[in-house]
C-alpha positions in Angstrom: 43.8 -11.2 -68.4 40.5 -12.6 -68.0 37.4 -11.0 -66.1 36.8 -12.5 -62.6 33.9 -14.7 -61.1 31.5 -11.9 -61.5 32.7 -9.9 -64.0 31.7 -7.3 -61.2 33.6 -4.7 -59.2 33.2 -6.8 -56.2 35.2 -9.7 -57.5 37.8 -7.6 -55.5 37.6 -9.3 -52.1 36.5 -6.7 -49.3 34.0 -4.6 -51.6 30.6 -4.5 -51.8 28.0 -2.4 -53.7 24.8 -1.6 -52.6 21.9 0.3 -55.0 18.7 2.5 -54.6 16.6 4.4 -57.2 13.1 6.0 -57.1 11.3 5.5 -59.9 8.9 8.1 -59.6 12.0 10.0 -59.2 13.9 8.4 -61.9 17.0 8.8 -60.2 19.1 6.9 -57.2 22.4 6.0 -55.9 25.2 3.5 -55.3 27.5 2.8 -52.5 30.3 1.2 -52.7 31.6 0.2 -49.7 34.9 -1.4 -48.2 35.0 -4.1 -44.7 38.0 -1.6 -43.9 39.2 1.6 -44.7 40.6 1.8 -48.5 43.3 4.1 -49.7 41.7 5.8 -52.5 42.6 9.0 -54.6 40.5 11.3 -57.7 41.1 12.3 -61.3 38.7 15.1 -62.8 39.1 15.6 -66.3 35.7 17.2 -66.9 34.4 20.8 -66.9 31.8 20.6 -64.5 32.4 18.1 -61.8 30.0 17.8 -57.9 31.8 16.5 -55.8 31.9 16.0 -51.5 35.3 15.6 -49.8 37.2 15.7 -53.0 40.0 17.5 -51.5 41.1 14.8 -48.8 41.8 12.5 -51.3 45.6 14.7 -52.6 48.2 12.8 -51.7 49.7 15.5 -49.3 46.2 15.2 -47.3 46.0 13.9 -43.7 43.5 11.4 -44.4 44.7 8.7 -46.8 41.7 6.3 -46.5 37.9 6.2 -46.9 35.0 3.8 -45.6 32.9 4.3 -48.9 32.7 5.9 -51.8 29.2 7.1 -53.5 27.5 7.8 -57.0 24.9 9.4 -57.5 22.2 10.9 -59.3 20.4 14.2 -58.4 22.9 16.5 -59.3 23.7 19.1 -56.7 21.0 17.8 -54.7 22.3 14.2 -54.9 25.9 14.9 -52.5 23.2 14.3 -49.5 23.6 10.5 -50.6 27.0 10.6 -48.8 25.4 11.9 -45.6 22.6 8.9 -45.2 25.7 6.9 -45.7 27.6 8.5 -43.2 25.3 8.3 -41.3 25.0 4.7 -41.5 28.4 4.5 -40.9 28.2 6.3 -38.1 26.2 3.6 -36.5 27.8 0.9 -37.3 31.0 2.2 -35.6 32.7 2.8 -38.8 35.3 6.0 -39.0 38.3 7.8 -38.6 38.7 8.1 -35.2 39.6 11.3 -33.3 39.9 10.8 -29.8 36.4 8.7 -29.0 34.7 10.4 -31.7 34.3 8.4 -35.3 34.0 10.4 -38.6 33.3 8.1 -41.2 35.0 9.4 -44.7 32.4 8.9 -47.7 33.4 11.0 -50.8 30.7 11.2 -53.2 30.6 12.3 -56.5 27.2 13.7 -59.0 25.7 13.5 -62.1 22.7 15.4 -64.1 19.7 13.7 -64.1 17.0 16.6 -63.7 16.0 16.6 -66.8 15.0 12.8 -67.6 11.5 13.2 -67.1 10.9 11.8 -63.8 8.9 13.6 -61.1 12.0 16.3 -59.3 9.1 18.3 -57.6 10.1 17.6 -53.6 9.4 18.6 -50.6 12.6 17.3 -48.9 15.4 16.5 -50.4 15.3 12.3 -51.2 18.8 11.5 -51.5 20.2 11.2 -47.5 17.1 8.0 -47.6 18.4 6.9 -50.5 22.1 6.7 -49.7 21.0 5.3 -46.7 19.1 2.0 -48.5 22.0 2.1 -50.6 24.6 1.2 -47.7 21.8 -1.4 -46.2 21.7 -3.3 -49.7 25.1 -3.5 -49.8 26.2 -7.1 -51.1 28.4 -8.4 -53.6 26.3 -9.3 -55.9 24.0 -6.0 -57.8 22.4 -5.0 -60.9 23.5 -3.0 -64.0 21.7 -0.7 -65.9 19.0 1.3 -65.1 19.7 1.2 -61.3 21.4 3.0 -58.4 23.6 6.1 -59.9 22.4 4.9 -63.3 18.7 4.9 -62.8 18.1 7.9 -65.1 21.2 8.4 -66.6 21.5 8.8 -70.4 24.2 8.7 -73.2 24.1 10.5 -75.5 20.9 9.7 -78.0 20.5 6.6 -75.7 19.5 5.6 -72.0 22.4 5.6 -69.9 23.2 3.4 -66.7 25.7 1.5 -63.9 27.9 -0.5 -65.3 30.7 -2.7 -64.0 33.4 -5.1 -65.0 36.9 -7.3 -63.8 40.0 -8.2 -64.8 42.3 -10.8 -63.4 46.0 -10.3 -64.2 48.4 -12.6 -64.9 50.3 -11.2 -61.6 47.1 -12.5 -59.9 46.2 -8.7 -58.9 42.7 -8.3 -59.5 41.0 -5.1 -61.2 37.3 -3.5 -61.4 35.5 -0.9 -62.4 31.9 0.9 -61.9 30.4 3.6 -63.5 27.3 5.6 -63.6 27.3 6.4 -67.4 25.6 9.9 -68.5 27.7 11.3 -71.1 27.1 14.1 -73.7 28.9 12.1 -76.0 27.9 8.7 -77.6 29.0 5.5 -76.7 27.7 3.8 -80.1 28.7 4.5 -83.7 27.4 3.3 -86.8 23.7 1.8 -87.9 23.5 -1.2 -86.0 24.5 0.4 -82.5 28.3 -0.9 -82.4 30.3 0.2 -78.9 33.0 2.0 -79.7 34.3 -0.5 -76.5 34.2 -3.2 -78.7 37.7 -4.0 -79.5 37.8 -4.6 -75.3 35.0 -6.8 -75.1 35.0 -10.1 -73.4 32.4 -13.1 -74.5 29.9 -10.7 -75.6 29.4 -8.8 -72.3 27.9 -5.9 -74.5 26.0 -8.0 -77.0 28.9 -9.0 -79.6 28.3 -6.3 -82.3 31.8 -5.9 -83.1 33.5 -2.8 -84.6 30.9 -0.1 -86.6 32.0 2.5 -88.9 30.8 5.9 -88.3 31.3 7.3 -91.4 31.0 11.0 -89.6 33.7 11.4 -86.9 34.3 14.6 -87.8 30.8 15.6 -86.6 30.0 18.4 -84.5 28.2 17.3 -81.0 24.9 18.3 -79.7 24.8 19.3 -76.4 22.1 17.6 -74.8 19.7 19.5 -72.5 21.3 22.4 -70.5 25.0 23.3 -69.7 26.6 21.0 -67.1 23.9 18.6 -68.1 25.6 15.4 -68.3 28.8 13.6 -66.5 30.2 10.0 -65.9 31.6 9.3 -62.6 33.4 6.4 -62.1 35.6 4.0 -59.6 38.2 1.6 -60.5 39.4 -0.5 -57.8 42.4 -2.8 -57.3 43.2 -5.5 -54.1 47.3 -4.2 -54.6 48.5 -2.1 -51.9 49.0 1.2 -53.0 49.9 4.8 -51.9 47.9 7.7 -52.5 49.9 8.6 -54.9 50.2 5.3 -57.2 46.2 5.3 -56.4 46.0 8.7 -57.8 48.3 7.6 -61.0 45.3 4.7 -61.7 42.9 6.8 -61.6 44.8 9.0 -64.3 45.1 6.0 -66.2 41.5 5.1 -66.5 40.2 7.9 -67.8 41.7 6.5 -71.0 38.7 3.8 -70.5 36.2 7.2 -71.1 38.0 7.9 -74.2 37.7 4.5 -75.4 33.9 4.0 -74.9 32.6 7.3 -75.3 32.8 9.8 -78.3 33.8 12.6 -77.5 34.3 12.6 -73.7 36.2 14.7 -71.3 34.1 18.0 -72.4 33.1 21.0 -71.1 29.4 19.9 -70.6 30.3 16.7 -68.4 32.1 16.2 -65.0 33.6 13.1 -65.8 36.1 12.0 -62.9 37.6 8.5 -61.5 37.9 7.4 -57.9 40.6 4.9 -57.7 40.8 2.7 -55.1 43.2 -0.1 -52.8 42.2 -2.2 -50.4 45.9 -3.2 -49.6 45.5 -7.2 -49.6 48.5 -7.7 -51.7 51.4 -6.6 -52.0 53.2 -5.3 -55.6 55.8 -7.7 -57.0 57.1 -5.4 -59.1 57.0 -1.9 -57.9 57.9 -0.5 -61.5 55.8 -2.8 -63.8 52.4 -3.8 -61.8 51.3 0.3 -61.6 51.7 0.3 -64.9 49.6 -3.1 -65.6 46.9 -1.7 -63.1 46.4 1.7 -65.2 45.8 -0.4 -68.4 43.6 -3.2 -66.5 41.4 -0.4 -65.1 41.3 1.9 -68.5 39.8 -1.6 -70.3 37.8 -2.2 -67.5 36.0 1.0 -67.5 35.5 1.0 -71.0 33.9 -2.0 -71.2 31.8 -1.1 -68.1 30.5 1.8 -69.3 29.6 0.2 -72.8 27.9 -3.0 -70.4 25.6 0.5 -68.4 24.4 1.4 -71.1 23.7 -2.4 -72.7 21.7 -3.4 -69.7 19.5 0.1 -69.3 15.7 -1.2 -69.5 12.4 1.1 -70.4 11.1 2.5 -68.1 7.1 5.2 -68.5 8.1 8.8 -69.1 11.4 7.8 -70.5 12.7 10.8 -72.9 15.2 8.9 -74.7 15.1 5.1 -76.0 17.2 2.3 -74.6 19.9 0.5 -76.8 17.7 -2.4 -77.1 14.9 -0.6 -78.0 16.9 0.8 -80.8 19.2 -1.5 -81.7 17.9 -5.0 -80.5 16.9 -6.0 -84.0 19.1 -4.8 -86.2 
């Protein structure tokens, strides 16, 4: 396996990804949007995941595809991304159709970022605009780090961010991943800020540290902030075709890529969950083996995108927390 062109999500023909953040805000959101319906499907392993149209994506659900899926900051306040994208949509012509009416489907999924020091005192709530910008910047080329859904994230004792990787297989299916990373838990270990992705790590994506050695993994964690306070939301994504219910099975799968790159995960404080997604431009080869080869392709893609968030976050004024670079750049 070997990552694609742009070591990106969209190296998956068909996807784009578009980003908007507010500075002042210290928050935004990321679109990520398909040139047709995708079959996708959701795995929460988290205690205390936000979430819009969740439910649609079971596999006994009427609607087995979406138009976009959405990330975003804001917490509660950030599931109105989804509607300035569906909105969007909407105008384009884009949506399930019932009768001559179109409903564009746009899950959307939240994370906690009221508590980062930007400026949350609004008048009206910002995120339909921003989901909105999101879906007109939409392109296959965008930036990690401290942008879209990862615009105020943090991790742990770090800055937090959007990060995204590839995989090509040797079946010639072709795997992503994007995340907004915001965990409770830590993502580094040891003094010179090692990923604990780092066994996954391809041509120093994430800066080449190697392995650390935390010589405390038996600590107890610090929840950071309030309860609920944290989350990483991610999508993995795949050009095979795929039911709703191998989709769901991939998205099961990756959430080993949260346990990889971030220590602990999974806990009560976060709403960590996976969208999976299938565009459907090739077909399986082997039924029984290639589901299999996409759950491990999109676990070590994930890891390594969420270790490449949190690499690429930049300092920004009123930042509470420091960046890795700022932290670790010189040691």
């Amino acid at each position: 396996m070997k990552p694609g062109k742009r070591n990106l999500i969209t190296d998956i023909a068909g996807l784009t990804v578009g980003n908007a953040r507010d500075d002042r805000l210290k928050s935004g959101c990321t679109v990520l949007l398909g040139d047709r319906p995708m079959t996708a499907a959701l795995h929460v392993m988290g205690g205390a995941p936000g979430t819009r149209e969740s439910d649609l994506l079971a596999p006994d659900k009427l609607v087995q595809e979406v138009d976009a899926l959405v990330l975003s900051g804001g917490s509660a306040f950030g599931l109105d991304a989804a509607s300035g994208v569906a909105d969007g949509l909407r105008a384009q012509g884009r949506g399930f159709a019932v009768g001559p009416a179109r409903v564009p489907i746009v899950p959307g999924a939240i994370l906690f970022d009221l508590l980062n020091g930007g400026d949350k005192d609004w008048t009206e709530n910002p995120y339909k605009a921003l989901g909105m910008a999101a879906l007109e910047a939409a392109g296959p080329d965008f930036s990690l780090g401290s942008e879209g859904a990862g615009t105020g994230a943090t991790a742990g004792p770090l800055k937090g961010g959007l990060g995204s990787a590839s995989l090509v297989l040797e079946n010639g299916l072709t795997v992503g991943a994007l995340v907004a990373a915001n965990p409770l838990g830590s993502v580094v270990s040891g003094a010179r800020g090692e990923f604990w992705a780092a066994p996954f790590e391809i041509d120093a994506e994430f800066g080449g540290r190697g392995i650390g050695h935390d010589t405390d993994l038996l600590s107890e964690p610090d929840p950071f902030a309030e309860m609920g306070a944290n989350t990483t939301i991610a999508v993995v994504a795949t050009d095979a075709r795929l039911t709703q219910a191998q989709a769901t099975r991939l998205a099961v799968a990756a959430h080993d890529g949260m346990a990889r790159a971030i220590f602990p995960s999974h806990t009560p404080f976060d709403g960590d969950l996976v969208f999976a997604v299938a565009t459907g431009a090739t077909e399986l080869s082997d039924p029984a083996r290639d589901p299999l080869l996409l759950g491990h392709a999109g676990a070590i893609c994930l890891a390594r995108a969420i270790a490449r968030g949190v690499w690429h976050a930049r300092s920004e004024p009123h930042d509470l927390l420091p960046t890795w670079k700022q932290k670790y750049g010189n040691c």
